[in-house]
C-alpha positions in Angstrom: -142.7 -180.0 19.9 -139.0 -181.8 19.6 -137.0 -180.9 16.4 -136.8 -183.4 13.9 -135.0 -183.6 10.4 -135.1 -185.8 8.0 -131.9 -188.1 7.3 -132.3 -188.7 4.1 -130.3 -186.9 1.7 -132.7 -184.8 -1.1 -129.3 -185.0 -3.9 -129.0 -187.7 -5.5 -125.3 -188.0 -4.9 -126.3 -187.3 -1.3 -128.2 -191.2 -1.5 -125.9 -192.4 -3.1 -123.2 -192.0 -0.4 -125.5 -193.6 1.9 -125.7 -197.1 1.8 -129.0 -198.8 3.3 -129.3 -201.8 5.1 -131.2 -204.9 3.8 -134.6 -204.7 4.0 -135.2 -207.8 4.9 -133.1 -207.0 8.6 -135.8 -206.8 11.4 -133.9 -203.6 12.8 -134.3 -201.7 9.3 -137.0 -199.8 9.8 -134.6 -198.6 12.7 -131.4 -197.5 10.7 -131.2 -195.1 7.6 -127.3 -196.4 7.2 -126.1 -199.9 6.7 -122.7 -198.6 8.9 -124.5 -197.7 12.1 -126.9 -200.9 11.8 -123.0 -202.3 11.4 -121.9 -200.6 14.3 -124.2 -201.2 16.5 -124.4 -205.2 16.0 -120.5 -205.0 16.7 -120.4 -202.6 19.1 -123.8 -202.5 21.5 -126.1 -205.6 20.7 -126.8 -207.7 23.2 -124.7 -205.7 25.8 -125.4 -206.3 29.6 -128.0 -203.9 30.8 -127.1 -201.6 34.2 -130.2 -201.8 36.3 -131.5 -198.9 36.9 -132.2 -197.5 40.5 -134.2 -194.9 42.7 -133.7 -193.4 45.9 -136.5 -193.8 48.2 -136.4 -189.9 50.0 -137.5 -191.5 53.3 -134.3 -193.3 53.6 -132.5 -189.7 54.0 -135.0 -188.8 56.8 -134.6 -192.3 58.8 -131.0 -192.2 58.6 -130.7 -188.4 59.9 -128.6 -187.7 56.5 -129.0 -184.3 56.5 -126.1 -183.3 55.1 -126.4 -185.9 52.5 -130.1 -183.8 52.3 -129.0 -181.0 51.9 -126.2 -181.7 49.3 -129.0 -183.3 46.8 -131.2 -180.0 47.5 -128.2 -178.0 46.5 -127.2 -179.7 43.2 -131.3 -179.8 42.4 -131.0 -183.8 42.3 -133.8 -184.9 44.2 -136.6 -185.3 42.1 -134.2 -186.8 39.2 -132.9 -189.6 42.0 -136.3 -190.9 42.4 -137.6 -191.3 39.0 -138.3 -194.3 38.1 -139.8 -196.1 34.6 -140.2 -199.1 32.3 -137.4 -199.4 30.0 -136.6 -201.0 26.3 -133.6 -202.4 26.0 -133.3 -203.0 22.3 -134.4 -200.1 21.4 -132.2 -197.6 24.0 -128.9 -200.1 22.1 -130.1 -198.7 18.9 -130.3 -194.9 20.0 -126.6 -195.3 21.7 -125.7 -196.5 18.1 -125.6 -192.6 16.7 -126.2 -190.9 19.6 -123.7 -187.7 19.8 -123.8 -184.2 21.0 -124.0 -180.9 19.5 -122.5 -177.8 21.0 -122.4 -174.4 20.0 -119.0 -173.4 19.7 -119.5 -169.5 21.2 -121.4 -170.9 24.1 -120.6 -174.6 25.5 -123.6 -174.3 27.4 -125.8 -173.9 24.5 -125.7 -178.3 23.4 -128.3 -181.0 22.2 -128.6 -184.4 22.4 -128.3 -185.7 18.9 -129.4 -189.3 17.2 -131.2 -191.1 14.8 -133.9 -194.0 14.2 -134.8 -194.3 10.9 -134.8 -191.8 8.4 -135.5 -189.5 11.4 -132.5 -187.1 13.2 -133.9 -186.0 16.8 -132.7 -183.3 18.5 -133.5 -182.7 22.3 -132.2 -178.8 23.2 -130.2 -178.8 26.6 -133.3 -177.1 28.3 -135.7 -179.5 26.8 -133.4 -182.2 28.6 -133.2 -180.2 31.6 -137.1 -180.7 32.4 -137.7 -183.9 30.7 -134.6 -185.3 32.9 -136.1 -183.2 36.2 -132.4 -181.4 36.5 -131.4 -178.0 36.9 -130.3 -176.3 33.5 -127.8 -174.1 35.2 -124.1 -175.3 36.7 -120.5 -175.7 35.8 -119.6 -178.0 32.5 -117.7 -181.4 33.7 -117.8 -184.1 31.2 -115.5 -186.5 33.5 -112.2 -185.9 32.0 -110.2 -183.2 32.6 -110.2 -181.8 35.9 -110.7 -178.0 36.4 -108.2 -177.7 38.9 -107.5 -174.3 39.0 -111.4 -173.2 38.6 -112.9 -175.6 41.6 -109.3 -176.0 43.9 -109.8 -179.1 43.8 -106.5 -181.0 45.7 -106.8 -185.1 45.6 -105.2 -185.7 48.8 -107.4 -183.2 50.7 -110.5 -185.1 48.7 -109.0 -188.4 50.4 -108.8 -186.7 53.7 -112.1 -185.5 54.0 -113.7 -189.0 53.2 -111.5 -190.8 55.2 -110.0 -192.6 52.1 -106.9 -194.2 51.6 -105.2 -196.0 48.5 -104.4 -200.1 49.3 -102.1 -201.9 48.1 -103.5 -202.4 44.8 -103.3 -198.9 43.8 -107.4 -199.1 44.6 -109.4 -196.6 46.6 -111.8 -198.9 49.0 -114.8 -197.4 50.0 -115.2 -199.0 53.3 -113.7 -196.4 55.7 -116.7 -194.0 54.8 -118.9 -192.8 57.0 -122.7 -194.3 55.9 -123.9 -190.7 54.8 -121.2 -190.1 52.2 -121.1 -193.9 51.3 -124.6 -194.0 50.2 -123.5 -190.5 48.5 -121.2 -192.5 46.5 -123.5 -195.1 46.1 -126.0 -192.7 44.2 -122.9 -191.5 42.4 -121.9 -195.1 40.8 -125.8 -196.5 40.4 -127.8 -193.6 39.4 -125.6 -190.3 38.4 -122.6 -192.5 36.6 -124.2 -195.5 36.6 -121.1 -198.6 35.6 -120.7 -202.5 35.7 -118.9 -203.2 38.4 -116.6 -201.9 41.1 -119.0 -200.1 42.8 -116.9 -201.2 46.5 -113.8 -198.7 44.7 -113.7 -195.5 44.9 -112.7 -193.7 40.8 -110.8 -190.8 40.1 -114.4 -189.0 38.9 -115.9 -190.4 41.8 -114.4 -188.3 44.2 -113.9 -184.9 42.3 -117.7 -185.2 41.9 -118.0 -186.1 45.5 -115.7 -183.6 46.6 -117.7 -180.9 44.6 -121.0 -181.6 46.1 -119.5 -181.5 49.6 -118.0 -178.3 48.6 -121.1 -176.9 46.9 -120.1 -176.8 43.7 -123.1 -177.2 41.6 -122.9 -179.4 38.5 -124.8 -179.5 35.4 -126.0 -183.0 34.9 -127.4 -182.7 31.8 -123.9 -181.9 30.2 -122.2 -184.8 32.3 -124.7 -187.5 31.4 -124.9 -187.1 28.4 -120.8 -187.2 27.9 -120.7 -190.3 30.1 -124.1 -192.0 27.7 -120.9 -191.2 24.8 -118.4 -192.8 26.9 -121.4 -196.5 27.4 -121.4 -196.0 23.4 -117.4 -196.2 23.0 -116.7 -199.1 24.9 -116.3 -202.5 23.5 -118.8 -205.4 23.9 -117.8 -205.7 27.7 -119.2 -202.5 28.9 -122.9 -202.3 30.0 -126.0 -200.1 29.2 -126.8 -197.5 31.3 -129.4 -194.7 32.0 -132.0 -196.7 30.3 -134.7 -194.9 32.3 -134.1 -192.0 31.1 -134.5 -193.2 27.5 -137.8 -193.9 28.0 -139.0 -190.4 28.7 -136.7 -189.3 25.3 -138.9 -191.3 23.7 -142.0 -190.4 25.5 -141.3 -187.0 25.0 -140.2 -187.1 20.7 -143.9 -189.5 20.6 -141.7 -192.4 19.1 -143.7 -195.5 18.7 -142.7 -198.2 21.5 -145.7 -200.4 21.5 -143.7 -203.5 19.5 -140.7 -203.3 21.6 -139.3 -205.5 24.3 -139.8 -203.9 27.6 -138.7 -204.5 30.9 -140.3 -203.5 34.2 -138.1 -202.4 37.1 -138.5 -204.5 40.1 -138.7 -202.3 43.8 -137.6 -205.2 45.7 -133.7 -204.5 44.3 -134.3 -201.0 42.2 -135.1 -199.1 45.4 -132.2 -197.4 47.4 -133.6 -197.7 50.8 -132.4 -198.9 54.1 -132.1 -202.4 53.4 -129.6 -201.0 50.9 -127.7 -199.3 53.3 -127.5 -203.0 55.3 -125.9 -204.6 51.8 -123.5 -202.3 52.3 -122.4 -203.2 55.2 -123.1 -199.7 57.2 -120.3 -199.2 59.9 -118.4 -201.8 59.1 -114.5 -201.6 58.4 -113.5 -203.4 55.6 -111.5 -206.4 57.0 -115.1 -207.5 59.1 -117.1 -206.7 55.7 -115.0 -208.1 53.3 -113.5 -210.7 55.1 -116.3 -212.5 57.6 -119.0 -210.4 58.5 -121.0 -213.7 58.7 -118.9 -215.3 60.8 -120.7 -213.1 64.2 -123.6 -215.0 63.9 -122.4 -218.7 63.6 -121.3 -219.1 67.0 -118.3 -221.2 66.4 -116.9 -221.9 69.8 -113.2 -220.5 70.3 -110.6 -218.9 72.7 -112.1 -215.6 72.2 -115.6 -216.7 71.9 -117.0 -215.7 75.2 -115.7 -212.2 74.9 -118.3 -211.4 72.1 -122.2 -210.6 72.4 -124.9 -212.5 71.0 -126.5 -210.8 68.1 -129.3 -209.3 68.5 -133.0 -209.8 66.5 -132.3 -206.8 64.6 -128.3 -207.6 63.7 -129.9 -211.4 62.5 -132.5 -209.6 60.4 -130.5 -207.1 58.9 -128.3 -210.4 57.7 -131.1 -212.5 56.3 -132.7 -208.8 54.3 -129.3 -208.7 53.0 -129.0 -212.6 52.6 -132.5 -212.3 50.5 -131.3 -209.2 48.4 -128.5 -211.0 47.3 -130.4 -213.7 46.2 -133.2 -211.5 44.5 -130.1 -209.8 42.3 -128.6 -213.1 41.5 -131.9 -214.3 40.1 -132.1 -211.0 38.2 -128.3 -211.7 37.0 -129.8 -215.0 35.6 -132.7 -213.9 33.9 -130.6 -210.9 32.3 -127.9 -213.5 31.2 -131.2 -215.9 29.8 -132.8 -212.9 27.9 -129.0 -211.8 26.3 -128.6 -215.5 25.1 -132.5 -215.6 24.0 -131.4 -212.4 21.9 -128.4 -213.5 20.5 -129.9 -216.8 19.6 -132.4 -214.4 17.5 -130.1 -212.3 15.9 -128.2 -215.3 14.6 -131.3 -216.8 13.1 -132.1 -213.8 11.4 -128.7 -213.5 10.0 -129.2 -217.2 8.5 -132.6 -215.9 7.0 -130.8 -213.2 5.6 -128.4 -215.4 4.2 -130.8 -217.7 2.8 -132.9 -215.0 1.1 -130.0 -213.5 -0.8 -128.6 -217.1 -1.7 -132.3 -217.7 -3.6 -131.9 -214.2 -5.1 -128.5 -214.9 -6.5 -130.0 -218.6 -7.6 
């Protein structure tokens, strides 16, 4: 059974430091203190929500990625990068509110995964996490800050080399001179490991010293680094998104927390799924002048000087354009619908503020 604790302070100059939230907010059955209700209003309400994805296992056999194969099997990763789950929003914003870790200081690999709802502290021991999450509990700590240099050997410029990389102009690391295997490496890296925003076609820093330490078979402990980079979705400002949000749900599967009033949000296959048609999106063995520049430009036939020296696509070249044509599409709709339910949300927090409002202006009266 998961640890739990109460919140609520048995002293009476214990309650007294803590100041509740208005009963009559909607989210106070969900905070024991009026600051993180605060917080989390300012900070995480109504913050755009990172879709989550899955790889599809078949796509590694079709593909030939055995090395890519092989480098999941190693770090444990497989079963974790095809899990797959309903989500709640509203709720997974209120857990980041006081989510935080707890480490024993003799042994960093002795943590737990720390927040509250309610009146209620849950605790989730790093083994716990381990299974819940399907990861290995074993590996070396990385929290995606400081590099161990001297403990993995890691070199950036040897890193660069043995992806093929090179920084542009813009001080940028483009991801396009990748070979397909270790692009759709990167691809699980910045969707499902580190999940982020935006600037998925850029390679980070922490992108390639975790790329470079798979290649190299340095094994990692997830459990450690996710949980540092949920702390990192928690300290950004209103711009930053909301990740991992499967993973929530089997938190609160697992503690038995009581989900059946909440907004939830079924994941949709047809862009959630990391399959082949993925691997067209990207552009597969393309450089990155043809992909970002005019890939579509092959198929228009536009008469020219050097016209007659190209070939006509074939079937397959036209339908891996209109699959990746129609997943664009299918994401921009999703884009929509996420921006209509934000705005449907905000809308709703407003008007419970007025009620708010209204109440304690009749009290005072």
């Amino acid at each position: 059974m998961p640890r739990m604790k109460k919140t609520q302070k048995k002293s009476r100059e214990g309650e007294s430091s803590v100041e509740l939230p208005s009963s009559s907010h909607p989210l106070a059955k969900w905070f024991h203190a009026n600051e993180d209700l605060v917080f989390y209003e300012l900070r995480l309400a109504g913050r755009k929500e990172i879709p989550p994805r899955y790889l599809n296992p078949t796509l590694l056999d079709s593909q030939n990625f055995s090395h890519l194969k092989e480098i999941l099997n190693m770090q444990g990763l497989m079963d974790f990068l095809q899990f797959r789950d309903k989500y709640y929003p509203e709720l997974t914003s209120i857990a980041y509110a006081t989510l935080g870790i707890e480490s024993n200081t003799q042994d960093p690999k002795d943590f737990s995964m720390v927040f509250k709802l309610g009146r209620d502290t849950y605790k989730v021991h790093c083994s716990r996490l381990a299974s819940i999450w399907k990861l290995p509990l074993d590996g070396c700590l990385f929290d995606g800050g400081k590099i161990p240099l001297e403990d993995w050997g890691y070199d950036e410029m040897r890193a660069m080399d043995l992806f093929n990389l090179t920084q542009n102009e813009k001080s940028k690391i483009p991801c396009q001179p990748m070979n397909d295997e270790y692009r759709t490496l990167l691809y699980l890296v910045t969707y499902v490991l580190e999940p982020r925003v935006a600037g998925h076609g850029n390679v980070a820093d922490e992108d390639l010293v975790l790329m470079w330490a798979m290649v190299n078979e340095i094994k990692i402990n997830w459990s450690y680094l996710i949980l540092h980079h949920m702390l990192r979705f928690k300290g950004k400002d209103t711009s930053g998104g909301i990740g991992y949000l499967c993973l929530w749900t089997r938190i609160f599967n697992y503690l038995g927390i009581d989900v059946s009033n909440e907004n939830v949000t079924l994941l949709n296959p047809r862009w959630s799924e990391i399959n082949e048609s993925t691997l067209n999106h990207m552009g597969r063995g393309k450089g990155i002048q043809e992909e970002e520049q005019a890939p579509q430009m092959a198929f228009r036939g536009h008469p020219g000087p050097s016209s007659a020296s190209h070939e006509k696509p074939s079937m397959s070249d036209l339908m891996q354009v209109l699959q990746s044509i129609e997943q664009n599409m299918d994401q921009r709709f999703q884009r929509i619908e996420d921006n209509q339910t934000r705005m449907d949300r905000r809308l709703q927090r407003m008007e419970r503020h007025m009620r708010i409002q209204e109440d304690e202006d009749e009290d005072q009266e």
